[in-house]
N, CA, C and O of each residue as an XYZ file, in Angstrom:
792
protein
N      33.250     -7.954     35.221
C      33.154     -8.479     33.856
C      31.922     -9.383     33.774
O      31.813    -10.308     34.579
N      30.945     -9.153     32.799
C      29.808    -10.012     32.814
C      30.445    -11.287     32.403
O      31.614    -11.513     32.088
N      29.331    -12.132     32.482
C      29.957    -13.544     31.797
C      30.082    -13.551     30.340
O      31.001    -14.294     29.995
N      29.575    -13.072     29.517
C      29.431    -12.850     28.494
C      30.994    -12.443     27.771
O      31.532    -13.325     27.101
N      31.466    -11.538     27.875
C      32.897    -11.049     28.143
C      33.960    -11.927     28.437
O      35.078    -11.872     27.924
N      33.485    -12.925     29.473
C      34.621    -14.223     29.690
C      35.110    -14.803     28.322
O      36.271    -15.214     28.337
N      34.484    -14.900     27.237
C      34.624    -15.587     26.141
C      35.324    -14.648     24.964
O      35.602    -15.082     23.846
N      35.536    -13.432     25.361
C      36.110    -12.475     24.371
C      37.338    -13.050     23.980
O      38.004    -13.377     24.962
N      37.870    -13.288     22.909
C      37.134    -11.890     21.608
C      36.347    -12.847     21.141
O      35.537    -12.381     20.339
N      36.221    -14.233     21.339
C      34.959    -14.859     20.632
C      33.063    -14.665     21.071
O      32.770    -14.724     22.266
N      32.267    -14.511     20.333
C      31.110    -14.608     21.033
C      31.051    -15.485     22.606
O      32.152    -15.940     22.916
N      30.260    -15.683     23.309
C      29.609    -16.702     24.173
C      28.865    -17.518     23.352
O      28.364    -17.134     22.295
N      28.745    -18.998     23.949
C      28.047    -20.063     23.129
C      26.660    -19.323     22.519
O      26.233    -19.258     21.366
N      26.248    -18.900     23.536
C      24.658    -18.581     23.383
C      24.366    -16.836     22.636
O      23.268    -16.283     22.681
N      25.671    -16.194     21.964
C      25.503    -15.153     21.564
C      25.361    -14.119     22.702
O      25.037    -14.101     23.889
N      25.815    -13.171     21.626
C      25.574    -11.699     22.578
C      24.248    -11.312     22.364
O      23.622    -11.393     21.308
N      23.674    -10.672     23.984
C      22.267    -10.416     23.890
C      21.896     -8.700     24.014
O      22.738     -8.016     24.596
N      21.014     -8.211     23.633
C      20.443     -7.168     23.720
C      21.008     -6.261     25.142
O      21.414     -5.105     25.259
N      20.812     -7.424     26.159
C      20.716     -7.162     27.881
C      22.731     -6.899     27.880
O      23.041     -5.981     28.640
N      23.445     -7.289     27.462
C      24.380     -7.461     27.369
C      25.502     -5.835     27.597
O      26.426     -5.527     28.350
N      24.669     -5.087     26.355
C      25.224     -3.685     25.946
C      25.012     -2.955     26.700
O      25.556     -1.851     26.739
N      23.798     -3.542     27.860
C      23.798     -2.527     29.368
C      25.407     -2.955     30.154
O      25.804     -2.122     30.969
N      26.103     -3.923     29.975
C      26.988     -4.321     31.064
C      28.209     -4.444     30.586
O      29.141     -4.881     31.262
N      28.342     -3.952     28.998
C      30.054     -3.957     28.881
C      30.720     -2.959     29.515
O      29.951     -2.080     29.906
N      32.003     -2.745     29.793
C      32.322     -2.261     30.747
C      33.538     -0.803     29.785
O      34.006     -0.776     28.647
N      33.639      0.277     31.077
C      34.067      1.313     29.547
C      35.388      1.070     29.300
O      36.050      2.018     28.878
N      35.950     -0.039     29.475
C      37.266     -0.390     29.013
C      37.614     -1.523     28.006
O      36.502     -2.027     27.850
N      38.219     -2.025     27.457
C      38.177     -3.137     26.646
C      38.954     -3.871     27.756
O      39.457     -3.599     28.846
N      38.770     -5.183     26.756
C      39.231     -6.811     27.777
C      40.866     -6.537     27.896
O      41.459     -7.368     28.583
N      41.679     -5.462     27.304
C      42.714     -5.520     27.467
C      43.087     -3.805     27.811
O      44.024     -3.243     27.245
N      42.208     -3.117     28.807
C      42.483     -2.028     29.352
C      41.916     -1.333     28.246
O      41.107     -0.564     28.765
N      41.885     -1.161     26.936
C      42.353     -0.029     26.006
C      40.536      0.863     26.301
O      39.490      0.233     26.457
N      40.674      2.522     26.299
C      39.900      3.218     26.371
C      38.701      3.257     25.657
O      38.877      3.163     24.442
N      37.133      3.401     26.137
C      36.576      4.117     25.113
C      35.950      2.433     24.250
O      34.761      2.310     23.956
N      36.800      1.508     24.018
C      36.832      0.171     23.466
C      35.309      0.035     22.683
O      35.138      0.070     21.464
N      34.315     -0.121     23.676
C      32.736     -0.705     23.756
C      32.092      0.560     23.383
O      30.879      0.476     23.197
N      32.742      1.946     23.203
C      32.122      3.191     23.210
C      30.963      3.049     22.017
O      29.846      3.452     22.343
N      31.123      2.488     20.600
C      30.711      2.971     20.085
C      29.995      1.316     19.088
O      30.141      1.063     17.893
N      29.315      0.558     20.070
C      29.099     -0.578     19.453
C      27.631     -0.882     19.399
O      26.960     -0.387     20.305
N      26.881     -1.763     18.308
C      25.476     -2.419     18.215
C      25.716     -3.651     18.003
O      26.755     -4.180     17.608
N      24.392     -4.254     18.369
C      24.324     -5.331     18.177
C      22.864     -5.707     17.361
O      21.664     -5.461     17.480
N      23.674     -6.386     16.553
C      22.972     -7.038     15.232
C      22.906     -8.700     14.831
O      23.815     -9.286     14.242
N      21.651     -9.314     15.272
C      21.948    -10.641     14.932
C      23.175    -11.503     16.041
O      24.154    -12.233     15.890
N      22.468    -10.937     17.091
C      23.421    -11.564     18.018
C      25.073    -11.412     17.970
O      25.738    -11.758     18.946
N      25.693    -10.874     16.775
C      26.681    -10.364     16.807
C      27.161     -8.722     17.300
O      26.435     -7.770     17.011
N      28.194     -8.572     17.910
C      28.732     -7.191     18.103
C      29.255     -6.661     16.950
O      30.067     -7.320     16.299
N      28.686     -4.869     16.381
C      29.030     -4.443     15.266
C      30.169     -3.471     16.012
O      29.727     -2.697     16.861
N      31.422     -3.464     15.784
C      32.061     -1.938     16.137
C      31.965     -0.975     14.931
O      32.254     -1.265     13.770
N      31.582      0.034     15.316
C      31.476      1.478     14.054
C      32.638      2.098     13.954
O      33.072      2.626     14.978
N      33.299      2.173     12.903
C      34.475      3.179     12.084
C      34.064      4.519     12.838
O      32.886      4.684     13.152
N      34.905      5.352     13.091
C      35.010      6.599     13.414
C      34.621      7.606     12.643
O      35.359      7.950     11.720
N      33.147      8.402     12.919
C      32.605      9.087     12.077
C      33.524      9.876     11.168
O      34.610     10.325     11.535
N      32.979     10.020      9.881
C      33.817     11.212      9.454
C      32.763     12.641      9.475
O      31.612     12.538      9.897
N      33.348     14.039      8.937
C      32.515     15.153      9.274
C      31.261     15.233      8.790
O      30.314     15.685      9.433
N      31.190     14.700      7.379
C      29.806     14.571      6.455
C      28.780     13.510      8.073
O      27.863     13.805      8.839
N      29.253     12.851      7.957
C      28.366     12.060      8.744
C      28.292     12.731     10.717
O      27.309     12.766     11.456
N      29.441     13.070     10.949
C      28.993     13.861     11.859
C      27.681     15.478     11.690
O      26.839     15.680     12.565
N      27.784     16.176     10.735
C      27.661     17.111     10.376
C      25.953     17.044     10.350
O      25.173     17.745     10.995
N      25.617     15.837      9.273
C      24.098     15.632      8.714
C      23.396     14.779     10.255
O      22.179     14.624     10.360
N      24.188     14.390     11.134
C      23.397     13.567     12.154
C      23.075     15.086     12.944
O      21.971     15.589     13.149
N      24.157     15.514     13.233
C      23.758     17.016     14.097
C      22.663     17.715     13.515
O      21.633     17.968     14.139
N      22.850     18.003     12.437
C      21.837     18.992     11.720
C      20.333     18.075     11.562
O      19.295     18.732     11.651
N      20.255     16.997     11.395
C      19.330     16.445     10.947
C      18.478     16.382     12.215
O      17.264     16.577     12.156
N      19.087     16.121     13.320
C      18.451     15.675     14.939
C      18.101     17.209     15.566
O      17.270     17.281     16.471
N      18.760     18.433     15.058
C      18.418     19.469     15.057
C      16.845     19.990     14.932
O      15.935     20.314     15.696
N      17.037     19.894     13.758
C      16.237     20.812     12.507
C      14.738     19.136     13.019
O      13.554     19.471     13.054
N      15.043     17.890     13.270
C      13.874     17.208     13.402
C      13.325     17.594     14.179
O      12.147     17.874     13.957
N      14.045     17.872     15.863
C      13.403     18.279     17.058
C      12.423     19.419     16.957
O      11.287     19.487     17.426
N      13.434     20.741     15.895
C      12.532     21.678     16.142
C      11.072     21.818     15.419
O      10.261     22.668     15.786
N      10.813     20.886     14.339
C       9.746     20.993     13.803
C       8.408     19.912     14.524
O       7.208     20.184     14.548
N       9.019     18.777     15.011
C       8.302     18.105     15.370
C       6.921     18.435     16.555
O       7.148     19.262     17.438
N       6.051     18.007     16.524
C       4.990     18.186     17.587
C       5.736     18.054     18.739
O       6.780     17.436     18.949
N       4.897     18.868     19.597
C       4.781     18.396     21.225
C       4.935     16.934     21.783
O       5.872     16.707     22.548
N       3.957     15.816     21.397
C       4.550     14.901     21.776
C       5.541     14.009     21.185
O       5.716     12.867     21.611
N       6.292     14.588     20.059
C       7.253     13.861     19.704
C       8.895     14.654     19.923
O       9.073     15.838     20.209
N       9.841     13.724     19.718
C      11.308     14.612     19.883
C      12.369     13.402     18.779
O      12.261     12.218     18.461
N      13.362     14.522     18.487
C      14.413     13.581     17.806
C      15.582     13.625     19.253
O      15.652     14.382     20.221
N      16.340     12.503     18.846
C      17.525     12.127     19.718
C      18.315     11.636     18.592
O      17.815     11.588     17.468
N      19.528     11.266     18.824
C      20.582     10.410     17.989
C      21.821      9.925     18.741
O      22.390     10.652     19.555
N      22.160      8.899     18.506
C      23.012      7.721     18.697
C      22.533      7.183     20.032
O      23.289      7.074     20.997
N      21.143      6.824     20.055
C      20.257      5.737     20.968
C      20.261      4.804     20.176
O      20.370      4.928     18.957
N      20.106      3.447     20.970
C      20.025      2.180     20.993
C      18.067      2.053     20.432
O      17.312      2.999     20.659
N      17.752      1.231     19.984
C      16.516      0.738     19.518
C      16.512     -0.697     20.157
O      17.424     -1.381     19.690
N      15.923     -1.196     20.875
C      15.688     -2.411     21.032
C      14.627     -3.245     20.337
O      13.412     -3.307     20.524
N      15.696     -4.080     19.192
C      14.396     -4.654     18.333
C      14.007     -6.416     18.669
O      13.369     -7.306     18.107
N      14.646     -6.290     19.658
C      14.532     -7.815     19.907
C      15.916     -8.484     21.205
O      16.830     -7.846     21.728
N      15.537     -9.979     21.368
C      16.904    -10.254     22.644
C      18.176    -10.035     21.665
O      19.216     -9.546     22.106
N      18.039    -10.415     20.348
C      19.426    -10.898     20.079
C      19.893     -9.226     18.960
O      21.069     -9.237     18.596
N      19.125     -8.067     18.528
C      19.260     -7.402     17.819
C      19.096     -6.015     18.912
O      18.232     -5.958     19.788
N      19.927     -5.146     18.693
C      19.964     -3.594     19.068
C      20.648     -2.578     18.318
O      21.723     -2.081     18.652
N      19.981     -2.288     17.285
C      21.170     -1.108     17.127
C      21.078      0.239     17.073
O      19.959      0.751     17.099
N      22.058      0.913     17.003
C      22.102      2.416     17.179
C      22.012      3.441     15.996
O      22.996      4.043     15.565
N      20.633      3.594     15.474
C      20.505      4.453     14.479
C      20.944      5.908     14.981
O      20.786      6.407     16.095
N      21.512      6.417     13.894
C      22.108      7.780     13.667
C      21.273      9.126     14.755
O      21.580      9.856     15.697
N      19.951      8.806     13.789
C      18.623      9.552     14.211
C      17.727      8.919     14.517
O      17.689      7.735     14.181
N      16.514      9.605     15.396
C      15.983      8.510     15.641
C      14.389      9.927     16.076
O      14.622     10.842     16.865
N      13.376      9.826     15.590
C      11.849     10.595     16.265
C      11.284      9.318     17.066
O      10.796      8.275     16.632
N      11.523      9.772     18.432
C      10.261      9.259     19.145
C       9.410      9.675     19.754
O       9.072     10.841     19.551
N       8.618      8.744     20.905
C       7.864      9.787     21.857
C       8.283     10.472     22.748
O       9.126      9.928     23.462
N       7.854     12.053     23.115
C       8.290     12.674     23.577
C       8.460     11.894     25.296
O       9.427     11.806     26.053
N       7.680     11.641     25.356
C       7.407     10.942     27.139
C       8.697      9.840     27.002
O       9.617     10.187     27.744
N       8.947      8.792     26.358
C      10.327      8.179     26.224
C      11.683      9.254     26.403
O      12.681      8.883     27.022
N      11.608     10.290     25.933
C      13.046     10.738     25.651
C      12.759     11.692     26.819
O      13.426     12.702     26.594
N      12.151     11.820     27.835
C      12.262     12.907     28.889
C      12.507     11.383     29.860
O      12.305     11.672     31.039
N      12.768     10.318     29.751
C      13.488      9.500     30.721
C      14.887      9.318     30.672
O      15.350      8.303     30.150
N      15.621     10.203     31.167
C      16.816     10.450     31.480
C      17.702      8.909     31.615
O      18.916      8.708     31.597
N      16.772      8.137     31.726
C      18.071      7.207     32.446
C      17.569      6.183     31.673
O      17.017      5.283     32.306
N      17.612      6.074     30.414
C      16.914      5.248     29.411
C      18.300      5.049     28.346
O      19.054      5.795     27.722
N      18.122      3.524     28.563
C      19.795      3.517     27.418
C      19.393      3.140     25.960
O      20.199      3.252     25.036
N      18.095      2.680     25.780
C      17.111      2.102     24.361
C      15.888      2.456     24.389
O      15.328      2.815     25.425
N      15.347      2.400     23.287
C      14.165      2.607     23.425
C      13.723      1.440     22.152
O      14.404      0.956     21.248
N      12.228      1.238     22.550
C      11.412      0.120     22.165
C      10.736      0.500     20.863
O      10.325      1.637     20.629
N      10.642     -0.610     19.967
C       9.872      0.142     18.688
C       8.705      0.380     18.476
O       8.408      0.414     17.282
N       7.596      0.635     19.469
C       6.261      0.968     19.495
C       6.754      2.172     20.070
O       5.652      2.705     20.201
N       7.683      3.155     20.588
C       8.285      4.111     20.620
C       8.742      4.967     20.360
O       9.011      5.993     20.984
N       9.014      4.405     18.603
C       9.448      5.080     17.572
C       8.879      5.257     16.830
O       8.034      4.398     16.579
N       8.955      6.687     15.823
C       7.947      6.843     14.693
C       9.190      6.898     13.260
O       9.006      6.586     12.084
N       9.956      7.215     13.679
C      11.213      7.483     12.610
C      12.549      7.170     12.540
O      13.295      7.980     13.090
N      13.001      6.320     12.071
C      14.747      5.907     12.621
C      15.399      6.686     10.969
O      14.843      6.648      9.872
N      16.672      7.313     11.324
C      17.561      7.890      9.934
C      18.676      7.074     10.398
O      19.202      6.815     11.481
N      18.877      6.700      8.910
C      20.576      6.144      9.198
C      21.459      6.683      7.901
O      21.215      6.414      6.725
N      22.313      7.333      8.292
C      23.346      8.142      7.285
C      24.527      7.480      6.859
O      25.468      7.850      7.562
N      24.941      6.478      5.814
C      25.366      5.597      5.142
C      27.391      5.912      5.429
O      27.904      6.770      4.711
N      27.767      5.602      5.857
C      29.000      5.437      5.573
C      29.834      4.476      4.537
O      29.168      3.772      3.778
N      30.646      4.444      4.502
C      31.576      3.515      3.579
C      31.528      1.630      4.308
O      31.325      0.617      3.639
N      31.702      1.680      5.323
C      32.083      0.635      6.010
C      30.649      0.060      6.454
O      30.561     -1.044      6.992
N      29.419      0.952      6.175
C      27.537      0.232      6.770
C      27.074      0.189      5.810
O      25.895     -0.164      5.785
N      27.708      0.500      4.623
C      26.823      0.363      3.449
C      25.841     -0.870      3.182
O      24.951     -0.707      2.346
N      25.944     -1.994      3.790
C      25.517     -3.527      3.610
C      24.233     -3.056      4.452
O      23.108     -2.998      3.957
N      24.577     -2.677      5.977
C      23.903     -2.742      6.529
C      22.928     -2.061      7.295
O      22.269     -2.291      8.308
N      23.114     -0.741      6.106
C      22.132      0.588      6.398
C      21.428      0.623      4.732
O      20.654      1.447      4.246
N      21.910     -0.346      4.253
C      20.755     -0.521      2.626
C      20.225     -1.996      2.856
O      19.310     -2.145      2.046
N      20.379     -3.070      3.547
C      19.875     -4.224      3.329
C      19.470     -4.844      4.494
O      18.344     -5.340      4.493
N      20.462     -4.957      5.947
C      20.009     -5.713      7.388
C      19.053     -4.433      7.778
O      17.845     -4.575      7.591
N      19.481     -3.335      8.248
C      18.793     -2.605      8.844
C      17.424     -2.593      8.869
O      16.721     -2.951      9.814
N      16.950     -2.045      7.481
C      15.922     -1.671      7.136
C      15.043     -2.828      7.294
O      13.979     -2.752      7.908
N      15.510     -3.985      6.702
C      14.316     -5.306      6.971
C      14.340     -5.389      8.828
O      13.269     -5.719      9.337
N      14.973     -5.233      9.338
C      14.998     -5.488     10.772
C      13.944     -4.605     11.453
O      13.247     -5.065     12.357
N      13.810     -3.201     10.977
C      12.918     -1.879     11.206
C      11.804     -2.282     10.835
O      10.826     -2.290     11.582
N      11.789     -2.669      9.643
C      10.361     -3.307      8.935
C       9.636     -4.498      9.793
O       8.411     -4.550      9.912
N      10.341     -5.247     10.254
C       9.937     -6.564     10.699
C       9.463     -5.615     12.310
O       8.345     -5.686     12.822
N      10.260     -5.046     12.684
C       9.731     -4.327     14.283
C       8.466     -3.737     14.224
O       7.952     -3.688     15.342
N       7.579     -3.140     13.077
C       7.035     -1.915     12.833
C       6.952     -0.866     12.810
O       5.886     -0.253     12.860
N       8.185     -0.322     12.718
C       8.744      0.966     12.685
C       8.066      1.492     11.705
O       7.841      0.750     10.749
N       7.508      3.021     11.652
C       6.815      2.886     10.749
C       7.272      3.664      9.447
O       6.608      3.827      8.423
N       8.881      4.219      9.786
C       9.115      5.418      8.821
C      10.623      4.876      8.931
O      11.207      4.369      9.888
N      10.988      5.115      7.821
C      12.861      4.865      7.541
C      13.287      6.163      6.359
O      12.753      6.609      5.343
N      14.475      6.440      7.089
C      15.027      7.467      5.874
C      16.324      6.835      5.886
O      16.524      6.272      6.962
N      17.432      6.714      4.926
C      18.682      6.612      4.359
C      19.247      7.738      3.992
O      18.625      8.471      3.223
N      20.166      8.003      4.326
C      20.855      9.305      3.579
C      22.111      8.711      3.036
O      22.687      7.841      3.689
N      22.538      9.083      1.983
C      23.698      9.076      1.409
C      24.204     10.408      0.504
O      23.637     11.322     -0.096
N      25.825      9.923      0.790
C      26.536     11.180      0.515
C      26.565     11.063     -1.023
O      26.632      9.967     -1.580
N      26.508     12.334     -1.744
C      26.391     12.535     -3.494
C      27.224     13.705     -3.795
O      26.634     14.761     -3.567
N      28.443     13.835     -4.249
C      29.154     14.745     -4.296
C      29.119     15.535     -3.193
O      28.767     16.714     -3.161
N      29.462     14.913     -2.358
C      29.690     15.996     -1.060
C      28.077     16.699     -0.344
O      28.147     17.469      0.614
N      27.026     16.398     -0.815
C      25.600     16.310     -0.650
C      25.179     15.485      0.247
O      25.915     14.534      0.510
N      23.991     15.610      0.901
C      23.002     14.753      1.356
C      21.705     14.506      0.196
O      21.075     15.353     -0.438
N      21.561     12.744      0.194
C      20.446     13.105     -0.775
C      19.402     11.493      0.216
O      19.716     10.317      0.405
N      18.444     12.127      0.507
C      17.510     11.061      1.432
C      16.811     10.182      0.915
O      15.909     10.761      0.310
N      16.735      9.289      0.828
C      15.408      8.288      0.340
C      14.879      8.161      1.845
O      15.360      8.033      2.971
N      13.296      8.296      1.086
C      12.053      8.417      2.279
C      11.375      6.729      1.963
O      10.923      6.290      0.905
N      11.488      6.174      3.048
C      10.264      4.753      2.995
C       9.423      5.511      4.206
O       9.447      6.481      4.963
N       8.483      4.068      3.728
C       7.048      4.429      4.287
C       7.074      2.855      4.866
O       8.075      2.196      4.583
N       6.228      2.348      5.507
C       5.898      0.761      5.660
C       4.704      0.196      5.401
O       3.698      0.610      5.976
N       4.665     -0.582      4.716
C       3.558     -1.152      3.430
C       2.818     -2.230      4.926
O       3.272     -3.240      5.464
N       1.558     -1.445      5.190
C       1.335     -2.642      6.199
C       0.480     -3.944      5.866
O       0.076     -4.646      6.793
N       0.209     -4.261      4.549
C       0.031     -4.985      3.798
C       0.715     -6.176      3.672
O       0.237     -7.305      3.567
N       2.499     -5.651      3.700
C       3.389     -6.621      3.204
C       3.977     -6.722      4.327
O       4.288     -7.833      4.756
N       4.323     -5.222      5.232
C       5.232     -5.479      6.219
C       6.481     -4.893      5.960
O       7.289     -4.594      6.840
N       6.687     -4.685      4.431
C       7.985     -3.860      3.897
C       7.893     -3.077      3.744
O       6.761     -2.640      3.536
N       9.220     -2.085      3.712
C       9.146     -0.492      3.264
C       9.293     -0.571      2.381
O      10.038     -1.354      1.791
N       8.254      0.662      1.770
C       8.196      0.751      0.328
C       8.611      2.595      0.042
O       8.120      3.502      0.715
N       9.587      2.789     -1.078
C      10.348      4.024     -1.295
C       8.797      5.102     -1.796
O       7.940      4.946     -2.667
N       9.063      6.338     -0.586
C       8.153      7.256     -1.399
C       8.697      8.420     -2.064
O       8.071      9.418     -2.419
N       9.921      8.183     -2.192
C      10.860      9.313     -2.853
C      12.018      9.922     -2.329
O      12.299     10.167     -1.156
N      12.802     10.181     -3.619
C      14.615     10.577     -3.218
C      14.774     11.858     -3.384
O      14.689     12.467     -4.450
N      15.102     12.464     -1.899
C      14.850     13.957     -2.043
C      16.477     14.393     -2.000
O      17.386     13.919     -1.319
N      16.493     15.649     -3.144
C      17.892     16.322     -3.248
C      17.657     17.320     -3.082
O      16.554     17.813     -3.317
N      18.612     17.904     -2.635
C      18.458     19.560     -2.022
C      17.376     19.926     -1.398
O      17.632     20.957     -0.776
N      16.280     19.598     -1.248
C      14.705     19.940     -0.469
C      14.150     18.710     -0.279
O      13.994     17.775     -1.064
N      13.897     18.829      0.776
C      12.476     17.385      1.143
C      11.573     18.500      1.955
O      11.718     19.482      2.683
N      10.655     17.781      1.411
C       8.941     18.455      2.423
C       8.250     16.828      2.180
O       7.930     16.186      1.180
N       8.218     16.558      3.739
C       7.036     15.295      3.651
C       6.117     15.597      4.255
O       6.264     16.670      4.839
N       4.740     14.893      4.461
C       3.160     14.745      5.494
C       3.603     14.087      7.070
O       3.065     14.542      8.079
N       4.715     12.888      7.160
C       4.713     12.229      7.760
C       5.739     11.792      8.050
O       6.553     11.662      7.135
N       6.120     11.396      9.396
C       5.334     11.156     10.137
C       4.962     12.439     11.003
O       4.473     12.454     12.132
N       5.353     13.628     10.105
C       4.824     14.985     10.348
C       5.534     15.710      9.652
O       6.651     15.490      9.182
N       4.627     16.937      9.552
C       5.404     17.963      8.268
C       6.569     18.142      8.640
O       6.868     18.590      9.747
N       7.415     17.794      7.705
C       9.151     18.110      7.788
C       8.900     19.255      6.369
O       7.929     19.177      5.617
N       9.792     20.079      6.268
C      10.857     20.764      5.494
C      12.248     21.069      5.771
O      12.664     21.928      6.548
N      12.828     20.380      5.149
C      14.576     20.477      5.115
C      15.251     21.048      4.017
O      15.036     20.502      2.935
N      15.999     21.993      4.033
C      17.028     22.396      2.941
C      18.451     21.556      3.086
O      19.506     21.897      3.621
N      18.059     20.251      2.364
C      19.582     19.251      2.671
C      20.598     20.184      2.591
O      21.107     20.301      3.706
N      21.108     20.887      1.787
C      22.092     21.347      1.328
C      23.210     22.102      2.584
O      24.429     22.050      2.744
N      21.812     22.959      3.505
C      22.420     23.464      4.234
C      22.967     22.708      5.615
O      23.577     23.309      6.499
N      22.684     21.457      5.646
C      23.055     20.198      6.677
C      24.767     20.208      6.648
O      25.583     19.848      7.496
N      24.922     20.761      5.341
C      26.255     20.265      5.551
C      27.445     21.752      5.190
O      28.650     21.694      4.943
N      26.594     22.912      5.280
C      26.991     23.822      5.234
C      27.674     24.614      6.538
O      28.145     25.742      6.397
């Protein structure tokens, strides 16, 4: 048990750290399975995630799919990796384009945001706060340089595309794509949303 853990279920004085999510252990503080399986950390706090439902299983598969195969040579999609945006912030976007040379290291539990060219995060009921408002400023502040949102619309995927204003430092919206997206960047994508969830 790290030390960190000694203090469960309350934080440790000094917060939970980045270094931390390498050493929880795969059981909870009271045996139960799986416990730590599916957690980020945000703001020095531990987030636990609600249990996907199919829409959101469905569009992460298809989306990490259909990214890999279009993307260049030196880039690749992965999904449900860790981002390390700092000691006290990590979290686990849905999707994620990085460099290809990062994601052929097998034994890599995060990856760094000069690493990344693209993080997707696909909105559930229970992240809504924090896949429209913490996230994105947190991505922004890293230099990430591309953010997509997806949210569900009658049983749809419909994406908003940011860009990052390096001016301001914020993402700024370059458009809400329904049923088709074709972007430039951070390389030619074409997607038929529709069929993500078909």
């Amino acid at each position: 048990m790290s030390s960190a853990l000694e203090y469960w279920p309350a934080p440790p004085p000094w917060g939970w750290t980045s270094e931390d999510l390498d050493h929880l252990p795969s059981e909870g503080p009271n045996g139960e399975p799986g416990f730590f399986e599916h957690v980020e950390l945000i703001d020095g706090a531990l987030v636990f995630m609600a249990p996907q439902r199919r829409f959101h299983q469905r569009v992460t598969r298809g989306l990490t799919e259909r990214l890999d195969s279009q993307a260049p040579g030196h880039l690749a999609a992965v999904h449900r990796m860790d981002v390390k945006l700092g000691h006290r912030t990590r979290p686990c976007p849905d999707v994620m384009v990085i460099d290809a040379e990062a994601a052929a290291d097998h034994a890599r539990t995060f990856y760094t945001p000069d690493e990344v060219r693209l993080v997707v995060e696909i909105v559930s009921p229970e992240s809504v706060d924090r896949d429209r408002k913490t996230k994105p400023l947190r991505y922004a502040e890293a230099a990430i340089p591309h953010f997509w949102r997806v949210e569900e619309t009658e049983g749809r995927p419909v994406v908003y595309v940011y860009e990052r204003d390096p001016a301001t430092g914020a993402y700024a919206v370059t458009g809400i794509h329904h049923g088709r997206l074709t972007v430039e960047v951070p390389f030619r994508i074409e997607l038929d949303l529709d069929l993500l969830v078909k």
